[in-house]
C-alpha positions, 0 to 999 in steps of 0.5 A: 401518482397522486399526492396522497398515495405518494405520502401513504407510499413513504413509509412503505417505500423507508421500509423496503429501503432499508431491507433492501440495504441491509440484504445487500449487506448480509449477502456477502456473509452468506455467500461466503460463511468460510471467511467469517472466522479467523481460520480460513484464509486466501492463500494464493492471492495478494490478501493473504501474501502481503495484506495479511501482514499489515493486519498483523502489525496493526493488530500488534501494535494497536493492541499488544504495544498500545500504540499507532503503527508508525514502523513495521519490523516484518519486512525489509528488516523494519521500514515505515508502515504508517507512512506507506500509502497501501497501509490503512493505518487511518481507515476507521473500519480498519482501526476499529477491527484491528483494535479488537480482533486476530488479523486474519478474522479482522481482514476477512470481515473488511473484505466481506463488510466493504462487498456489502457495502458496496452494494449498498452504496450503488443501491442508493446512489442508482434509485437517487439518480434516477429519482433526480432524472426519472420522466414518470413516478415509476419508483426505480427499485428494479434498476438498483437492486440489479445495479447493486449486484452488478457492482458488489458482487460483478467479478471485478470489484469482487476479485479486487476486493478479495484480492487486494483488500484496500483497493475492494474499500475503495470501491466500496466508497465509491458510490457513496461518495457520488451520492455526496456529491449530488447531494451537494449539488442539488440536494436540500442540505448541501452543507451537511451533505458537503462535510460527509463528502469530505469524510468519504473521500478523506476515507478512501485515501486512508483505504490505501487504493491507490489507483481507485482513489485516483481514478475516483477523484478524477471522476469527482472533478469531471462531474462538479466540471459538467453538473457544476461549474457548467451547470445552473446558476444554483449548481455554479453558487453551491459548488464554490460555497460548499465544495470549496471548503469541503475539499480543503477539509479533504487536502487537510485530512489526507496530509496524515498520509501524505507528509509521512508518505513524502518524507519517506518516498525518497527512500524507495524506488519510487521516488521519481515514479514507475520506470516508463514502462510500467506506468504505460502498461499494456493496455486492453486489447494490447499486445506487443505494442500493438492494438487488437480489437478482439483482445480488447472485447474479450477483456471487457467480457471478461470484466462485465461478466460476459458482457451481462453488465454492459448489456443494459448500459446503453438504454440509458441513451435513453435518459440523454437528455438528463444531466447526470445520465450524460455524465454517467455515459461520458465517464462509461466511454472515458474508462473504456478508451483509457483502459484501452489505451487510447487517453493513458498517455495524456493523463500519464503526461499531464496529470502527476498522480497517474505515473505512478499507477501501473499501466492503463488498464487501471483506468477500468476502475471509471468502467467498474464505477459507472457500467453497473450505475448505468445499467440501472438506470438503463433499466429502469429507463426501459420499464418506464417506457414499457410500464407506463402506468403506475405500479405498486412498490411491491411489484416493483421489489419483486422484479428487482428481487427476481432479476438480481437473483437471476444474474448472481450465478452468472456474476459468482462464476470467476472460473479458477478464481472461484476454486480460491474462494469456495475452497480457501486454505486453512491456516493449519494448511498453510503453515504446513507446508512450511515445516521448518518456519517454526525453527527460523521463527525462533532463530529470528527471536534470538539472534538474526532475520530470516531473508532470500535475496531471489526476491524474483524466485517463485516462493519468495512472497511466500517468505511474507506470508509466513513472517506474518503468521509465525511472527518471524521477521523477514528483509524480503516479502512484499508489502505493496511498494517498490523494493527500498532503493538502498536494499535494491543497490545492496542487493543487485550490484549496479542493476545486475543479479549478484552471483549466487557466492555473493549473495551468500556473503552479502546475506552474511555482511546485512546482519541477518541468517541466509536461507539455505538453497531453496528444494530443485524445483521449477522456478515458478511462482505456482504449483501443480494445484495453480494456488500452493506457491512452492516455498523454500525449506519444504521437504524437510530441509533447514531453512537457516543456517544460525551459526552465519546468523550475525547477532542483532547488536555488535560491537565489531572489531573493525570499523572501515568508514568510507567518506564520500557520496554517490556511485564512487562511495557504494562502489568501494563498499562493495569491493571492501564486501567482496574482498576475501579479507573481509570477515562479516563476523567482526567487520563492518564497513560505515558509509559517511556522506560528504555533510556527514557530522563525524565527531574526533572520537568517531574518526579515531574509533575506525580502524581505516578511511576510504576518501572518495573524491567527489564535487564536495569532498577532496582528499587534500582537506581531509588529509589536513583535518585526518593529521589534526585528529590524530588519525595515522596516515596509513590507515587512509586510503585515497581514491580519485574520482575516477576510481571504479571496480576494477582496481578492487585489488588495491582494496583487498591488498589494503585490508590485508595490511590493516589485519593487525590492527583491529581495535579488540575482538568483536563482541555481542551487544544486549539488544532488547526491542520494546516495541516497534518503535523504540529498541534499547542496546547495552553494551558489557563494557563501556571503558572507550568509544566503539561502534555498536552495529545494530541490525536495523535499517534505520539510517534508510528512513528518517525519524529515528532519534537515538539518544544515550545519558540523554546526549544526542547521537549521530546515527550512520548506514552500516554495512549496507542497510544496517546502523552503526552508533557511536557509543562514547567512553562511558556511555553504555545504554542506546535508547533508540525511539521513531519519531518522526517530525512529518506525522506529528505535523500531519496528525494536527492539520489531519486535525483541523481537516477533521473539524472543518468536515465535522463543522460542515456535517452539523451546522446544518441541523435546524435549517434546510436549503430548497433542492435544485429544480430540475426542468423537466425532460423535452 
């Protein structure tokens, strides 16, 4: 094509480009105009279980309370929200839609807006590769319309964005960060191009797509290593001027996340990882342990859409001799070998972030990126062999328009998956089925939480589904993390299922009302129907039994501390829970680690101490300090180190001897929650110290400051997973607030990453830097 006509094709070219992009857009809103509406939701799958609830508290926060969602009280009795990974508390499509729509519209638009944009972004990034690579003027329009589609509307990143919601925005951010990146490298602003880098992938981490971003970064780092480091001189120099600093901006931004998130990790299960099992996974093609090939193929048909992605992949051996197509063929095949099986361990072992990514068929996400990018540009390699001469642009548009309109019904069709998207539950549905949720919603605005222990039992994630509708609290659901390690031992006592009356009686012993046996039915997370989980309380039994409802804030009438750390200490609080003397209704039982700051006054407020002997506490020094402050003898148990369950009798004969000398009848505190993260208690007497016990699981996290006539108060586990203060005589209102040191230093590096990103973007506005040259092919 001669210089002329290529000019007088420019704006033609801008044209088509922008239809083609804003019709890629539109597509999913016109694929699916049931989810345009703050109705119709996917009930059976993940977005509606748990992700619905993170925009419930995103919404509530942002525009009820006016404030960032830093905690959540919808589950696990209250827990860090912002501070979870999964949580896109700082993902701005997010934010914005949060801000000013209900959650189920705002969530409905963030999966739909990201297919679209999705597809956009392998738009651009297929027709700019192969721009930089193309052996003729042959324009490339074809190949990328067709590779978009593949990619935004191909069945994996379709289901995942459906499904998952966050992970589907992380793949939508994918390609336009690779576009970024080829921009720093060879294109004619690379400090412009390096900021928005930046940003992009500051964003997908704020997407809370784990294992996407994972795998995204790793791709980012092999291709700058292959197009890069080990590239042309020009590539080498701009790689250390620009993406060295954009990746500082990057590391910056993403502490907003992280410090939160590492300040709180040691409170969940997975502070040392996934359990080996579970980081290994069962690969494709996997079963048993063992490796079967045809397994392996029928999973890759099943993810290129029977194997309609993948049929035009190897034509982009055709463009071998380009940089960029040898890294997009490289990273194709390092997907598929590590989904498979074969390199998961290797990344699994040396590379800290994959443990704790579950099983390698994660490692797909390289897969979902490059196939479709690579069937473009296989495409696009074929015509140019087969079409040799020039051809107009609108020819060009055309075939792109035909083939993609003629693989969208091969690409929609996801089987019993497509039954969920075609025909989604209205909400008015789904609240149907929980008849008696409106009545335990209530209940759970008065005096206790709403919960199940059975968090395997088909129907238990439901219970989250519901407290995010009806506003009802809930310690059980599922919010994309491992159940909190302090709740885990509570609940399953030393790794084993507790029997069904203990249960009942620890449920009495959490603060919180219990759910009544669930209807006799299969114990299976699916109906007859494959997408109606079956929920507890249906057929018209009660779900909550209010008077075994403990009240949110008590003043108990004994107080028993337990002073040691580890095994010995949670052993004898289980034994004191277990014991028939035990009464929830005005006992609490307070955990006092070794280095615990235990006032006189508190020590006097209870009405017994266990000592457990460990490395730092002996029983003999506690003794001298107990005599000091007045503490009778009586009232303490020792137990040596070797102490276990089976002298339980010795506890429970114990707390029968101590039931004469409660400390007064147990009575209720005024309990008033501003908002998420500030709550105010008020007890009617304050003539002495006591210990309030609120039902908060506040002493499992960190951050909480509790504060009373402006004095600073220690705030200690009770009873498991709840709080206990002590309120000293004359102090009668708890002003407790979440302020957590981690975010505020977060926020201001976030910060200077920020402004590092912005001042790349913008210091490139009046000059500009001459594109790499790319030899020609041989």
């Amino acid at each position: 094509m001669s210089s002329e006509s290529t000019i007088q094709a420019r704006g033609p070219l801008r044209l088509i480009h922008l239809a083609c992009v804003a019709l890629l857009v539109g597509l999913p809103f016109a694929l699916y105009p049931q989810f345009v509406s703050g109705e119709n939701v996917i009930y059976g799958w993940d977005s509606g279980q748990s992700h619905l609830a993170r925009f419930r508290v995103m919404t509530e926060a942002l525009q009820v309370e006016g404030q960032w969602p830093l905690w959540q009280t919808v589950s696990y009795g209250g827990g860090p929200f912002h501070a979870n990974p999964e949580n896109p508390t700082l993902y701005p499509p997010v934010l914005l839609l949060t801000c000013f729509l209900p959650p189920l519209l705002a969530m409905n638009l963030t999966i739909l807006l990201h297919l679209g944009l999705a597809a956009a972004g392998m738009y651009l990034c297929t027709w700019t590769l192969w721009m930089r690579m193309r052996t003729s003027p042959l324009l490339g329009i074809a190949g990328s319309l067709l590779a978009a589609v593949f990619f935004g509307l191909g069945l994996h990143v379709r289901l995942e964005t459906f499904n998952l919601v966050g992970y589907g925005a992380a793949y939508a951010l994918a390609p336009w960060i690779l576009l970024a990146l080829e921009a720093v490298l060879v294109g004619s602003r690379p400090r412009r191009a390096a900021g928005f880098l930046a940003l992009l992938m500051a964003s997908q981490v704020a997407t809370g797509g784990l294992y996407v971003y994972a795998y995204t970064f790793l791709a980012v780092a092999l291709w700058v290593l292959a197009r890069g480091l080990l590239g042309q001189a020009q590539a080498r120099r701009r790689t250390l001027k620009w993406l060295l600093p954009a990746a500082l901006a990057v590391l910056l931004m993403v502490l907003a996340k992280a410090l939160p998130f590492f300040d709180w990790i040691e409170s969940t299960s997975r502070d040392s990882g996934l359990r080996e099992n579970l980081a290994r996974g069962t690969p494709m093609g996997g079963r048993s342990g063992s490796f079967v090939f045809s397994d392996l193929l029928s999973d890759i048909g099943m993810r290129t859409n029977g194997y309609l992605v993948a049929v035009l992949a190897p034509l982009i051996l055709l463009l071998e001799r380009r940089g960029a197509a040898r890294s997009v063929i490289f990273l194709c095949l390092l997907g598929i070998v590590a989904a498979a099986g074969f390199l998961h361990p290797i990344l699994l072992d040396h590379l800290p972030p994959f443990d704790r990514i579950r099983g390698a068929k994660r490692a797909w996400v390289l897969a979902a990126i490059f196939l479709p990018l690579a069937s473009g540009l296989g495409l696009n390699a074929l015509l140019a062999i087969i079409w040799k001469k020039w051809r107009p642009i609108w020819a060009e548009l055309g075939l792109g328009l035909l083939l993609a309109g003629a693989c969208l019904p091969f690409l929609l069709r996801s089987e019993h998956y497509q039954s969920a998207l075609d025909q989604p539950l209205s909400m008015d549905a789904c609240l149907s089925l929980y008849k008696n949720w409106p009545v335990a919603a209530k209940a759970m605005g008065d005096d206790g939480r709403v919960m199940s222990f059975s968090v395997q039992a088909g129907g238990t994630r439901n219970e989250q589904f519901i407290a995010s509708a009806l506003g009802a609290e809930s310690p059980a659901g599922h919010f994309g993390t491992a159940f909190p390690s302090a709740i885990a031992a509570h609940v399953y006592s030393r790794g084993g299922p507790l029997e069904k009356s203990l249960r009942i009686k620890r449920a009495k012993v959490l603060s919180v009302g219990r759910i009544l046996d669930a209807p006799k039915q299969p114990n299976r997370e699916w109906g007859p129907d494959r997408r109606a989980p079956y929920p507890p309380g249906i057929d018209g039994q009660r779900i909550i039994s209010v008077a075994d409802t403990r009240p949110r804030a008590m003043l108990p009438a004994r107080v028993f501390g337990v002073l040691g750390e580890g095994r010995g200490g949670r052993d004898v609080m289980y034994a004191i829970f277990d014991s028939d003397s035990f009464d929830p209704a005005r006992d609490s039982v307070i955990a006092l680690d070794d280095e615990a700051r235990v006032e006189s006054a508190e020590l006097l407020a209870m009405n017994a101490l266990v000592l457990v002997e460990s490395d730092s506490v002996r029983s003999a020094d506690w003794e001298q300090r107990l005599l000091a402050e007045g503490i009778q003898a009586e009232r303490v148990l020792r137990l040596g180190s070797e102490w276990n369950t089976a002298e339980g009798q010795q506890i429970d004969a114990w707390l029968q001897a101590l039931d004469g000398i409660a400390s007064g009848s147990s009575q209720k505190a005024e309990f008033a929650r501003l908002n998420s993260s500030e709550v105010h208690v008020q007890r009617a007497s304050a003539e002495r110290g006591r210990f309030v016990v609120i039902s908060e699981t506040w002493p499992l996290y960190g951050g909480w400051e509790l504060r009373s006539a402006g004095r600073r108060l220690n705030l200690h586990l009770a009873d498991g997973v709840a709080s206990a203060v002590f309120l000293a005589a004359g102090e009668r209102k708890l002003e407790a607030s979440y302020k957590p040191v981690s975010v505020r230093i977060g926020f201001g590096l976030a910060a200077l990453g920020l402004l590092l990103a912005l001042w790349l973007c913008w210091g490139e506005r009046s000059s500009h830097t001459e594109p790499l040259e790319i030899p020609p092919a041989a």
